[in-house]
NUVEXDREN-135084 format. One record per residue (C-alpha): residue in three letters; chain; x, z, y negated. Coordinates in pm, 1 decimal, padded with zeros to 6 digits. Each point is the difference from the previous one (the first is absolute). Last residue first. Layout:
N
<r res="ALA" chain="A" xx="X" zz="Z" yy="Y"/>
...
% end
This chain:
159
<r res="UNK" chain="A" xx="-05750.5" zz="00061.5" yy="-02319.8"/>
<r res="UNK" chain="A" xx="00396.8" zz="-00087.4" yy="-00076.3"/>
<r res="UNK" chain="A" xx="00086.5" zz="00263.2" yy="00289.3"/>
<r res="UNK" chain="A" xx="-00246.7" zz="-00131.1" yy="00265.6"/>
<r res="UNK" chain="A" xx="00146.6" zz="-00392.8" yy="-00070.4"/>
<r res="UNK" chain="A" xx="00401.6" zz="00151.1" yy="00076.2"/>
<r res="UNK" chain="A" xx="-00131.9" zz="00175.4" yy="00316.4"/>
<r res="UNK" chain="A" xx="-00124.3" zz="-00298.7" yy="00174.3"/>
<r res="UNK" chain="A" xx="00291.6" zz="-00233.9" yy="-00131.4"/>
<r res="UNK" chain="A" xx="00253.4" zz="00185.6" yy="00236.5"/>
<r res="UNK" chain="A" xx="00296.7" zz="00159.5" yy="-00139.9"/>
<r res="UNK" chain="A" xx="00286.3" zz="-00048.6" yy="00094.1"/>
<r res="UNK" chain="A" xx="00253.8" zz="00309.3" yy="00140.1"/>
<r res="UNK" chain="A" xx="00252.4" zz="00080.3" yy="-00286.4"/>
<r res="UNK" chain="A" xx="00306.9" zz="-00178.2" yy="00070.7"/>
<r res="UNK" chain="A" xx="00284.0" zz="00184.5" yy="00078.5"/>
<r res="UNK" chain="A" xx="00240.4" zz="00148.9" yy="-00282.1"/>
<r res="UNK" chain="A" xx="-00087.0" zz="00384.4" yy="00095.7"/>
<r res="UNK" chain="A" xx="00022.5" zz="-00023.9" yy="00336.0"/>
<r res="UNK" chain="A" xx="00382.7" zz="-00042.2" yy="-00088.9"/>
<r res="UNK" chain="A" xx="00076.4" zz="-00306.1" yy="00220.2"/>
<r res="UNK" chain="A" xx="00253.4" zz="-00021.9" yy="00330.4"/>
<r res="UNK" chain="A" xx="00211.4" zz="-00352.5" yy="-00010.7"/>
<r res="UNK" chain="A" xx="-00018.8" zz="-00151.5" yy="00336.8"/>
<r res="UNK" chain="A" xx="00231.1" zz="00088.5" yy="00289.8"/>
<r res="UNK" chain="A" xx="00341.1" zz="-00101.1" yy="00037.8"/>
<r res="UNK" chain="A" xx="00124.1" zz="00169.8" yy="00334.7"/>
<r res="UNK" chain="A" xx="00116.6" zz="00371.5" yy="-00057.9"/>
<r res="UNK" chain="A" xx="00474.0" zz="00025.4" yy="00027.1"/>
<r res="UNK" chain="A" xx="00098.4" zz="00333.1" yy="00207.4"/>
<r res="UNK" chain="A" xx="00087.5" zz="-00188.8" yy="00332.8"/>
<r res="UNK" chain="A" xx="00012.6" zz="00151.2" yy="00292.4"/>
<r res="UNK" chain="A" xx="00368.9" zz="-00032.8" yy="00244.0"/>
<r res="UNK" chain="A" xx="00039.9" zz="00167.0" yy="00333.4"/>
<r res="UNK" chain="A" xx="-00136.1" zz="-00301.7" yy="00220.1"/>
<r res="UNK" chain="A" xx="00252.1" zz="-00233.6" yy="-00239.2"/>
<r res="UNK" chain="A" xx="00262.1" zz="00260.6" yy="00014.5"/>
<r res="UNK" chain="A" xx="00054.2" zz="-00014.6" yy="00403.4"/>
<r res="UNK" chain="A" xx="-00138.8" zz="-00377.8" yy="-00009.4"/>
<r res="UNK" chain="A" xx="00371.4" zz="-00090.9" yy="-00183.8"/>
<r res="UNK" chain="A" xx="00162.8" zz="00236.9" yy="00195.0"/>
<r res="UNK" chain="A" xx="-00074.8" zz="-00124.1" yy="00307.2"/>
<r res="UNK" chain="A" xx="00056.3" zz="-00363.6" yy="-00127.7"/>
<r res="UNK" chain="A" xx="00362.2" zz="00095.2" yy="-00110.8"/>
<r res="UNK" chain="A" xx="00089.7" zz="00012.3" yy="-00400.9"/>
<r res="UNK" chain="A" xx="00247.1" zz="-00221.3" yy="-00087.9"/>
<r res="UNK" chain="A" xx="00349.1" zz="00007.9" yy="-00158.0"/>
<r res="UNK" chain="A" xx="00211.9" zz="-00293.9" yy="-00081.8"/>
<r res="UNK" chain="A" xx="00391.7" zz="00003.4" yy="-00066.1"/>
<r res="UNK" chain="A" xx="00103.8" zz="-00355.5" yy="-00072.0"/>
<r res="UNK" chain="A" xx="00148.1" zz="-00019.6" yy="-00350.4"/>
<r res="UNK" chain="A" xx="-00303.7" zz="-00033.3" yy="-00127.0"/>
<r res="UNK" chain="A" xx="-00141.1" zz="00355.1" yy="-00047.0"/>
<r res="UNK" chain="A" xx="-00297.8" zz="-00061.0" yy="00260.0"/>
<r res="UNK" chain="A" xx="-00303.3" zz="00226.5" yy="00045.2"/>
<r res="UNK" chain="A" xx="-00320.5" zz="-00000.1" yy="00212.8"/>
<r res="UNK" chain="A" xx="-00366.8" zz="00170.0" yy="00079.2"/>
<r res="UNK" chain="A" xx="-00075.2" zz="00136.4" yy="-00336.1"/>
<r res="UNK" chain="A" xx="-00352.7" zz="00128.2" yy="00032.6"/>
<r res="UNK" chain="A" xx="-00179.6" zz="-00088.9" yy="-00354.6"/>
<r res="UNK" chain="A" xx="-00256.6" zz="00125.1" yy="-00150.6"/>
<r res="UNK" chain="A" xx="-00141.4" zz="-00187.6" yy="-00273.3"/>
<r res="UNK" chain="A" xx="-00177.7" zz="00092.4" yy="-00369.0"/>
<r res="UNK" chain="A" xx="-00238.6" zz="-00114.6" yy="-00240.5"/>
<r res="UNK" chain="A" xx="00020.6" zz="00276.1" yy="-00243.9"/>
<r res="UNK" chain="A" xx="-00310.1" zz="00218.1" yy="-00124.4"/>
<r res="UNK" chain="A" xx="-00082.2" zz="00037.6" yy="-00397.2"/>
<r res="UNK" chain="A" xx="-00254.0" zz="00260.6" yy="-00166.8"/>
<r res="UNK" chain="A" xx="-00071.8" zz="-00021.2" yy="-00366.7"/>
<r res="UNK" chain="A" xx="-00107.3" zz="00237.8" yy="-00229.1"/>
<r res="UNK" chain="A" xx="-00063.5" zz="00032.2" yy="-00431.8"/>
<r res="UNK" chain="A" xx="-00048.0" zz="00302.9" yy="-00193.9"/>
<r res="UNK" chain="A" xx="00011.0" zz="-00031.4" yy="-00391.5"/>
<r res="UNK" chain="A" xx="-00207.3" zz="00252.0" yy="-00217.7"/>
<r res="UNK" chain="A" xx="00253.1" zz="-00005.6" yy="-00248.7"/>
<r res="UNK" chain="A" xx="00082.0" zz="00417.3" yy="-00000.6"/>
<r res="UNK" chain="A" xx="00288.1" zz="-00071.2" yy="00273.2"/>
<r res="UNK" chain="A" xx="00068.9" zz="-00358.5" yy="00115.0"/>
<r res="UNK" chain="A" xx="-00039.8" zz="-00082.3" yy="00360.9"/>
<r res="UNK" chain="A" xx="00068.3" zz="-00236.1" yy="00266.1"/>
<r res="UNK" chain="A" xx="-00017.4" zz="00078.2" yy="00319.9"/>
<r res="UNK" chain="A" xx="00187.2" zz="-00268.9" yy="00317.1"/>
<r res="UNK" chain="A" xx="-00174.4" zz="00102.8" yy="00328.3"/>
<r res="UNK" chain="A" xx="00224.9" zz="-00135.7" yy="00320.2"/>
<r res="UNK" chain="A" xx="-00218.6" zz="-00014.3" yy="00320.4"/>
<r res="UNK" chain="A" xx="00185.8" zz="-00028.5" yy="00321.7"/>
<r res="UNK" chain="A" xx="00112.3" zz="-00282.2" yy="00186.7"/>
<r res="UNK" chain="A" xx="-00214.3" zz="-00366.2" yy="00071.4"/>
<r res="UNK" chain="A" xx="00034.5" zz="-00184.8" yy="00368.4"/>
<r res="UNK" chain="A" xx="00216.8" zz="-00134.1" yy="00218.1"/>
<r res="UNK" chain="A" xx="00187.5" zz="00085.5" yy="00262.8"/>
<r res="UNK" chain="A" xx="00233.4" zz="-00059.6" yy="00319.4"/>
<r res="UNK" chain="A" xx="00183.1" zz="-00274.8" yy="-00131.7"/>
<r res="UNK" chain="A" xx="00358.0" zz="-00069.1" yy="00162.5"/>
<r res="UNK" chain="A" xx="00349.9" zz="00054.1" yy="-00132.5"/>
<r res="UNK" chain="A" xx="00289.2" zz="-00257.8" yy="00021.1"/>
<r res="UNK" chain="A" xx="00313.6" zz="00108.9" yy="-00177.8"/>
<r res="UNK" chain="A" xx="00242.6" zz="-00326.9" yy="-00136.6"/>
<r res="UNK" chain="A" xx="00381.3" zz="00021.6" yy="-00056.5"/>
<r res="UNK" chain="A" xx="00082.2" zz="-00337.7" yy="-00035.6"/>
<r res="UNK" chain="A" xx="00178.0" zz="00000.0" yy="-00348.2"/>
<r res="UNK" chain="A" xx="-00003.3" zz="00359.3" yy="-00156.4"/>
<r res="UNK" chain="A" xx="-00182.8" zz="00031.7" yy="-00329.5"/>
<r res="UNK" chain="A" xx="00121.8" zz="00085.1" yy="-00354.0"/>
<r res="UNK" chain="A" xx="00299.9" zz="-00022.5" yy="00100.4"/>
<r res="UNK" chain="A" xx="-00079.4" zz="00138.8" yy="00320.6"/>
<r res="UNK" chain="A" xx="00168.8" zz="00306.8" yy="00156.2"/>
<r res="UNK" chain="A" xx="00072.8" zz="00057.7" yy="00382.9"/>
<r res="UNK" chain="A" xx="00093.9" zz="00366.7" yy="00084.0"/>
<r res="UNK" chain="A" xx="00139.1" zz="00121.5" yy="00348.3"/>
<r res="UNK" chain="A" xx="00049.3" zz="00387.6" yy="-00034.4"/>
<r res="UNK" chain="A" xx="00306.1" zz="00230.3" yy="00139.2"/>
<r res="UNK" chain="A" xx="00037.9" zz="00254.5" yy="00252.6"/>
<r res="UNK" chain="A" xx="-00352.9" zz="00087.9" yy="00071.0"/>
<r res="UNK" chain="A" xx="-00218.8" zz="-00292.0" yy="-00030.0"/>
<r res="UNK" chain="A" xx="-00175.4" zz="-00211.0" yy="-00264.8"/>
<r res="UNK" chain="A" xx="-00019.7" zz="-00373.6" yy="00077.9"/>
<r res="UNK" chain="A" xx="-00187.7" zz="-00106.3" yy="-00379.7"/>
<r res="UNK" chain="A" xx="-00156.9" zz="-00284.0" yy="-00184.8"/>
<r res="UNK" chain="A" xx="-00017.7" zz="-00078.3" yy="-00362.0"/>
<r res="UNK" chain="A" xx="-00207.1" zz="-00232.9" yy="-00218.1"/>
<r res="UNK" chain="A" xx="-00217.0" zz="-00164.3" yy="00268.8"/>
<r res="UNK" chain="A" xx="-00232.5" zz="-00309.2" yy="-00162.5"/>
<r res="UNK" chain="A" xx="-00083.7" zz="-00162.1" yy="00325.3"/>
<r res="UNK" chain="A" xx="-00315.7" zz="00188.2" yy="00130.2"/>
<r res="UNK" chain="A" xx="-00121.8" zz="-00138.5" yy="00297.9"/>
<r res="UNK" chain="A" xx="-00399.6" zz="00047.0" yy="00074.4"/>
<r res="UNK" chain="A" xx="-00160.3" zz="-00004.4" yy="00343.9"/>
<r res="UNK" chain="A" xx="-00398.9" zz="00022.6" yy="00035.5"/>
<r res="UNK" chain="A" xx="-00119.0" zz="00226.7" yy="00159.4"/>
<r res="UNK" chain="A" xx="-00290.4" zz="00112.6" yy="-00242.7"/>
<r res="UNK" chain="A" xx="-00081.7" zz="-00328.3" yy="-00187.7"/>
<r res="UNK" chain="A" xx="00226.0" zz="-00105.0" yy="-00316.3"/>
<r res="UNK" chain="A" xx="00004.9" zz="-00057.5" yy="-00351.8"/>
<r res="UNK" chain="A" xx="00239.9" zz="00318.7" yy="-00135.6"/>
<r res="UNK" chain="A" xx="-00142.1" zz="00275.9" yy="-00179.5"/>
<r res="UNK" chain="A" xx="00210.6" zz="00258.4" yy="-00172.1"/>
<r res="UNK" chain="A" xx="00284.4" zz="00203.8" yy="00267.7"/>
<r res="UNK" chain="A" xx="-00067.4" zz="00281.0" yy="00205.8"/>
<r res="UNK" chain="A" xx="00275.0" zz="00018.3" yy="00302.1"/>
<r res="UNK" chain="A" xx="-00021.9" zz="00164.3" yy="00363.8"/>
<r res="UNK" chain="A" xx="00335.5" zz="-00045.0" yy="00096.0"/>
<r res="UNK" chain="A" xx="00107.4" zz="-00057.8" yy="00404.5"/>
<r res="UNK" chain="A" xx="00281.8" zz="-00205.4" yy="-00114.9"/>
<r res="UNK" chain="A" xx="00157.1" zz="00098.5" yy="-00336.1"/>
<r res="UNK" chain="A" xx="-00077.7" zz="00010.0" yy="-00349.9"/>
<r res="UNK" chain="A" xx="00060.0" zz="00109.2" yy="-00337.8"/>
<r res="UNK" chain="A" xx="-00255.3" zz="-00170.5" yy="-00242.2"/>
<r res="UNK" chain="A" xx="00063.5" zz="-00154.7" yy="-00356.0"/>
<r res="UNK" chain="A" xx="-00274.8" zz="-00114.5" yy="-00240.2"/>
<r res="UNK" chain="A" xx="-00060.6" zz="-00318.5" yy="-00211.3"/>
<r res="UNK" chain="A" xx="-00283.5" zz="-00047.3" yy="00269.8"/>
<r res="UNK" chain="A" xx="00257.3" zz="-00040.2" yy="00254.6"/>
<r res="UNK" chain="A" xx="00399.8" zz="00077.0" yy="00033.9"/>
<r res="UNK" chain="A" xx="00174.1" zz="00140.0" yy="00340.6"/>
<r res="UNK" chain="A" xx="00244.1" zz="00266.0" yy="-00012.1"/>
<r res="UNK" chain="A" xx="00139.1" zz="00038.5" yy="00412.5"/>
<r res="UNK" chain="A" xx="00019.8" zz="00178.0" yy="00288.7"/>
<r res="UNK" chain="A" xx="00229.3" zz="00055.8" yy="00295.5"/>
% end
């Protein structure tokens, strides 16, 4: 079974045992998050498929995932430039992002599907996150400050 859930202004297909990447939510690592804005879920099989559609939303279908990390993604360089005007500007932007572990779905109208304990730590020992730590900001060497000088060699120069 799995489902269309809704966060960030963004929509995610998921199911238990997912390992999902969503924008930052507040939260420690381990902590549990429910997500109650599902759009669509789904009991596919061979013979014929199970589908429960919300209008926008369906009413009590919830999915439960838990936080497994946090951190910044990759680098994103936006260029600028203008031909023959001499114009060249950069600028580098990294996300705020989760990872998720969904851990539990219900469609609403009863049917529930969770993931087992063994599988749970089976994919958490497996899993490594791809998300850096903030750090601080790195400077061009060329914008530091130039080292001070002291007021010995400032009175030998003006001799």
């Amino acid at each position: 079974m799995y489902a269309i859930i809704e966060t960030g202004g963004k929509q995610y297909r998921v199911q238990p045992g997912d390992f999902i990447e969503i924008e930052k939510l507040e939260g420690a690592e381990g902590t549990s998050i429910r997500f109650d804005q599902v759009l669509m879920v789904s009991k596919p099989s061979e013979q014929n498929s199970q589908i429960w559609l919300g209008k926008p939303l369906l009413s009590g279908a919830q999915v439960s995932a838990e936080i497994v990390g946090q951190g910044r993604g990759e680098k994103i360089l936006i260029i600028k430039m203008k031909r023959r005007k001499q114009y060249r500007r950069t600028q580098g932007h990294r996300q705020y992002l989760t990872q998720l572990l969904v851990t539990h779905l219900d469609n609403g109208a009863g049917e529930k599907v969770e993931l087992s304990a063994e599988d749970k730590k089976a994919k958490l020992e497996r899993f490594h996150t791809s998300l850096t730590p903030k750090g601080p900001a790195s400077t061009n060497k060329y914008l530091r400050k130039p080292a001070t000088i002291s007021k010995k060699n400032t009175e030998e120069k003006r001799i």
